[in-house]
C-alpha positions as CSV (number, residue, x, y, z in Angstrom):
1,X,11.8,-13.8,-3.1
2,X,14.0,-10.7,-2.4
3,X,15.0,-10.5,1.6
4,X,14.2,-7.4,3.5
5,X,16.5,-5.1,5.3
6,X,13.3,-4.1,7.2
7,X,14.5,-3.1,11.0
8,X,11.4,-4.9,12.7
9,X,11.8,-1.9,16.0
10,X,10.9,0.6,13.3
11,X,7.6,-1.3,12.1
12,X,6.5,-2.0,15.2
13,X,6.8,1.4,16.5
14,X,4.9,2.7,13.6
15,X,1.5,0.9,14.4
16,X,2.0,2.2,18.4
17,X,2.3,6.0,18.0
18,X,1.7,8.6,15.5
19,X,4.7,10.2,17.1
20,X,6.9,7.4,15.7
21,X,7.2,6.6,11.9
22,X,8.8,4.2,9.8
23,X,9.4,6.0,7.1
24,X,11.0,9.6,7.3
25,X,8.7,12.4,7.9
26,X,8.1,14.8,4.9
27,X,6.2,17.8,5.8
28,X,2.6,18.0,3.4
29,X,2.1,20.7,1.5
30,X,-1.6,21.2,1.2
31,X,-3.8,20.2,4.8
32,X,-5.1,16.5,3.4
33,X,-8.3,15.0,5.0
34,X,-8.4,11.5,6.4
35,X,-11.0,9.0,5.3
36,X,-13.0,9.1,8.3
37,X,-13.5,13.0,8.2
38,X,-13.9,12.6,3.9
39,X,-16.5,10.1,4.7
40,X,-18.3,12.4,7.5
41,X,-18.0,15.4,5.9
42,X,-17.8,14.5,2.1
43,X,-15.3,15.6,-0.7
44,X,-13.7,18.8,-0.2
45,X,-13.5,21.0,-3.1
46,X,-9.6,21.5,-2.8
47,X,-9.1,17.7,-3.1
48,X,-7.8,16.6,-6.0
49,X,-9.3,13.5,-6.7
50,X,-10.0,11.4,-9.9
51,X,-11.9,7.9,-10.2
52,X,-11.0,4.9,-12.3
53,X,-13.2,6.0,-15.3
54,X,-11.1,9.4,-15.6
55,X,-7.6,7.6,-15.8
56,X,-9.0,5.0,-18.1
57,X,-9.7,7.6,-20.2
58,X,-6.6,9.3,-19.2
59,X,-4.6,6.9,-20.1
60,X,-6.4,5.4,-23.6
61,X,-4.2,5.6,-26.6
62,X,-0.9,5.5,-24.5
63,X,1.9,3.0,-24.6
64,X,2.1,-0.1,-22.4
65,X,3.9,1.4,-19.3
66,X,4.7,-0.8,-15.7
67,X,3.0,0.6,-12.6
68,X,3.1,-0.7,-8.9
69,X,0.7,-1.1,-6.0
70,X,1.0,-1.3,-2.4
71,X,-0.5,-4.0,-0.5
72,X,-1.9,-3.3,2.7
73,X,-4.5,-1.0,2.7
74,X,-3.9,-0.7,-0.6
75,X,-5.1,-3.7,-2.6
76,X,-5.9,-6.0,0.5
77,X,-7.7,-4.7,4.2
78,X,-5.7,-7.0,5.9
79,X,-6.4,-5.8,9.3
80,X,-8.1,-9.5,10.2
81,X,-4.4,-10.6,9.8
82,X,-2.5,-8.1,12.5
83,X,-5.5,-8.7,14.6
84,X,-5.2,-12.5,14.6
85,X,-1.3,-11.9,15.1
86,X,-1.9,-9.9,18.4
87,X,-4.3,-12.1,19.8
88,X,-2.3,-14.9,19.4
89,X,1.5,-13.5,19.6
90,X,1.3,-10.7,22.4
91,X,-2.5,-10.2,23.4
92,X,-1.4,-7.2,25.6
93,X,1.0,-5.4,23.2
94,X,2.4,-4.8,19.7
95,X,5.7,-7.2,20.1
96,X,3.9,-9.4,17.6
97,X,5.2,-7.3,14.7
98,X,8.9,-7.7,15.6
99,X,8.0,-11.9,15.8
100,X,8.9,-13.7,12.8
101,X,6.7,-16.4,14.0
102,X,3.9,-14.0,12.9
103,X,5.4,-12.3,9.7
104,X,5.2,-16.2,8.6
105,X,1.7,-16.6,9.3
106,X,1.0,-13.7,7.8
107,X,2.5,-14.3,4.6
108,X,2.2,-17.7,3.9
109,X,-1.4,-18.5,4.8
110,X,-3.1,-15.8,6.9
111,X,-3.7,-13.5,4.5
112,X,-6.2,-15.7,2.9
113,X,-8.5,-14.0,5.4
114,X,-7.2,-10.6,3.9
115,X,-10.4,-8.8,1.9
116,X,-9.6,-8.1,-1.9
117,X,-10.1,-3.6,-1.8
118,X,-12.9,-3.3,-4.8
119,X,-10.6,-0.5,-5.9
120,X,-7.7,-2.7,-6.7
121,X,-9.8,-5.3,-8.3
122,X,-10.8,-2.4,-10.7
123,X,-7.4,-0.7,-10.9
124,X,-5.7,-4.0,-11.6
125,X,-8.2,-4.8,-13.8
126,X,-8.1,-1.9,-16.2
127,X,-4.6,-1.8,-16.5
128,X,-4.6,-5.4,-17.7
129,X,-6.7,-4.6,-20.1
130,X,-3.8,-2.1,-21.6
131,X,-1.2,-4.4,-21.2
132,X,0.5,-2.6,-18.5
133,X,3.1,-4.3,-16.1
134,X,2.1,-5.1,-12.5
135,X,4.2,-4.8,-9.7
136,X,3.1,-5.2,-6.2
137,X,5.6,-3.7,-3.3
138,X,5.3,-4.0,0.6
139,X,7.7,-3.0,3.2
140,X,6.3,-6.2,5.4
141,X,9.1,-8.8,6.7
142,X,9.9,-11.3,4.0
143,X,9.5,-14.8,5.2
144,X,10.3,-18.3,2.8
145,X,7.6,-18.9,1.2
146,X,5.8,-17.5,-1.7
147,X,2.1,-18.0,-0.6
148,X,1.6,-13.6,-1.0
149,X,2.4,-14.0,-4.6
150,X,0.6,-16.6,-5.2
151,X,-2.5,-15.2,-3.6
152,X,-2.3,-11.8,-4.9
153,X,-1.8,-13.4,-8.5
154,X,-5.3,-15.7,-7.7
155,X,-7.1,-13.5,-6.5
156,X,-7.0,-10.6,-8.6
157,X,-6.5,-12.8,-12.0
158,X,-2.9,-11.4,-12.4
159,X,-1.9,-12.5,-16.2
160,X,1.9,-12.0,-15.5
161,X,2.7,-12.3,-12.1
162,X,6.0,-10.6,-10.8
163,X,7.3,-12.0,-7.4
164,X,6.0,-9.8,-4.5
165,X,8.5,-7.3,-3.7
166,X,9.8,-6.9,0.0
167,X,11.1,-3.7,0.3
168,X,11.6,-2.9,3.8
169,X,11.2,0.8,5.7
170,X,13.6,2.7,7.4
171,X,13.6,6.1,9.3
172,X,16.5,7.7,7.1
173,X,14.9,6.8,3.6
174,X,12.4,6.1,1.3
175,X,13.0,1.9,0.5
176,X,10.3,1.2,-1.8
177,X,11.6,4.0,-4.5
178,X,14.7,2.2,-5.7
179,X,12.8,-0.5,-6.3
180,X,9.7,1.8,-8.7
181,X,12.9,3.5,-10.6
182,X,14.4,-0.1,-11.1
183,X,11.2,-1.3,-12.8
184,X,10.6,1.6,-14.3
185,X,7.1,2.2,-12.7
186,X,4.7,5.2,-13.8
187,X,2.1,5.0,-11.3
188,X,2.6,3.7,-8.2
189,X,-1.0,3.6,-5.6
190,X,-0.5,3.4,-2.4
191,X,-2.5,4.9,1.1
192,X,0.4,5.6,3.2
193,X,2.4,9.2,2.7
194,X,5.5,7.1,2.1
195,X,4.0,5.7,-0.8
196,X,3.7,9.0,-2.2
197,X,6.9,10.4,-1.6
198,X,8.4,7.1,-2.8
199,X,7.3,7.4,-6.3
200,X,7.8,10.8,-6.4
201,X,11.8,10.2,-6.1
202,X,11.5,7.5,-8.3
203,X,10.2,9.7,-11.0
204,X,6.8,8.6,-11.3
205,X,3.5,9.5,-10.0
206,X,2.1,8.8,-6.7
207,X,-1.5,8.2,-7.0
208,X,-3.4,8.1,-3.3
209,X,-5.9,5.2,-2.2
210,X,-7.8,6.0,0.7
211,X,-7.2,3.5,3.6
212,X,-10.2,2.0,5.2
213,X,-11.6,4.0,8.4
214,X,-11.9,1.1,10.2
215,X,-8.4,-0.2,9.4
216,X,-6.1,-1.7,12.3
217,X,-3.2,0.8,11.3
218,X,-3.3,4.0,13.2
219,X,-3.0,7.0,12.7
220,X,-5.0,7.5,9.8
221,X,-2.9,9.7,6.8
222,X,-4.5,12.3,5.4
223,X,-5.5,12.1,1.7
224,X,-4.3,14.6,-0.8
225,X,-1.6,15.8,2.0
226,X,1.1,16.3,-1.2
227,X,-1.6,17.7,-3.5
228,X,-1.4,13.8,-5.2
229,X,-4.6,12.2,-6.6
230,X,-7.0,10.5,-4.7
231,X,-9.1,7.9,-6.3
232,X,-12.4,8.3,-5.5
233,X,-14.5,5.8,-3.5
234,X,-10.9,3.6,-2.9
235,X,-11.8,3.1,0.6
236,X,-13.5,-0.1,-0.3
């Protein structure tokens, strides 16, 4: 498994305040709803959005290409996990997430209490089914074991499993795009705005999954911020 440069301060600070991010800030371009205002208000007409059905079809008759998905909030709600690792690590705070003690838990054996996104088990499914190349990527600490991969490969039925990729965050620059350009990714899904920008650098195209309402990690972005897709109903 690759090790992280991941600065643990800067994770940390990034599920504290929406004043404080991990990755550098890019300014949106279009106003972008969050899930909890697409789910109370419904889909906005200026939202570009497109469901699984539309890019199977999209994509039908076209080579073979590799594409990449997130984890968090992206193919697993893992918020059960960080909420576990507060209660037990630092009830009364957030220094959990700069504790190895916890990225260990977390990777190799908590998130079996992670919830598989419907989305990604559709997503992952269909591009399977074209011989596409999977790649996951998370800018989580790395720890020594390879429990994530093996879960992730297990759960989702992953034919070909590549090892989980830890890319690590930084204020300064977008980590997780050398890694899409090295593998050559197309697509890359992901629910953060760093995802987004990420594969846009890398040359491929970020595609948005909505992150759960209820989810752990605040605030909430706002979907279609960069005028990227968003696939519908990927809150689940």
């Amino acid at each position: 498994m690759k090790k992280s440069l991941l600065t643990l301060s800067l994770i940390a600070s990034s599920f504290l305040s929406s004043s404080v991010i991990a990755d550098p800030k890019t300014p949106g371009t279009q106003a972008g709803y969050s899930t909890a205002e697409l789910l109370s208000q419904g889909i906005p007409d200026d939202l570009n959005t497109v469901s699984v059905e539309a890019l199977t079809e999209e994509l039908k008759g076209k080579p073979a290409m590799s594409v990449g998905f997130d984890i968090d909030d992206t193919v697993l709600f893992s918020s059960p996990v960080f909420y576990r690792g507060q209660q037990e690590f630092s009830p009364s705070g957030y220094s959990y997430l700069s504790n190895q003690q916890f990225w260990d838990k977390a990777n190799c054996g908590w998130d079996a209490f992670s919830q598989p996104k419907t989305i990604a088990s559709k997503l992952i499914a269909m591009h399977q089914a074209r011989g596409d190349d999977i790649y996951f990527i998370t800018a989580r600490t790395p720890s020594d074991c390879d429990f994530m991969t093996t879960y992730i490969k297990k759960t989702f039925d992953i034919k070909q499993m590549h090892d989980v990729i830890f890319s690590g965050t930084s204020k300064e620059a977008y980590l997780k795009a050398p890694y899409i350009k090295q593998h050559n990714i197309k697509i890359y899904y992901g629910d953060a705005d760093g995802d987004i920008i990420s594969a846009r650098q890398a040359g491929a195209e970020g595609i948005r999954i909505m992150r759960a309402a209820n989810s752990s990690y605040k605030p909430l972005p706002k979907n279609g911020l960069y005028g990227e897709r968003v696939v519908l109903d990927s809150q689940y």
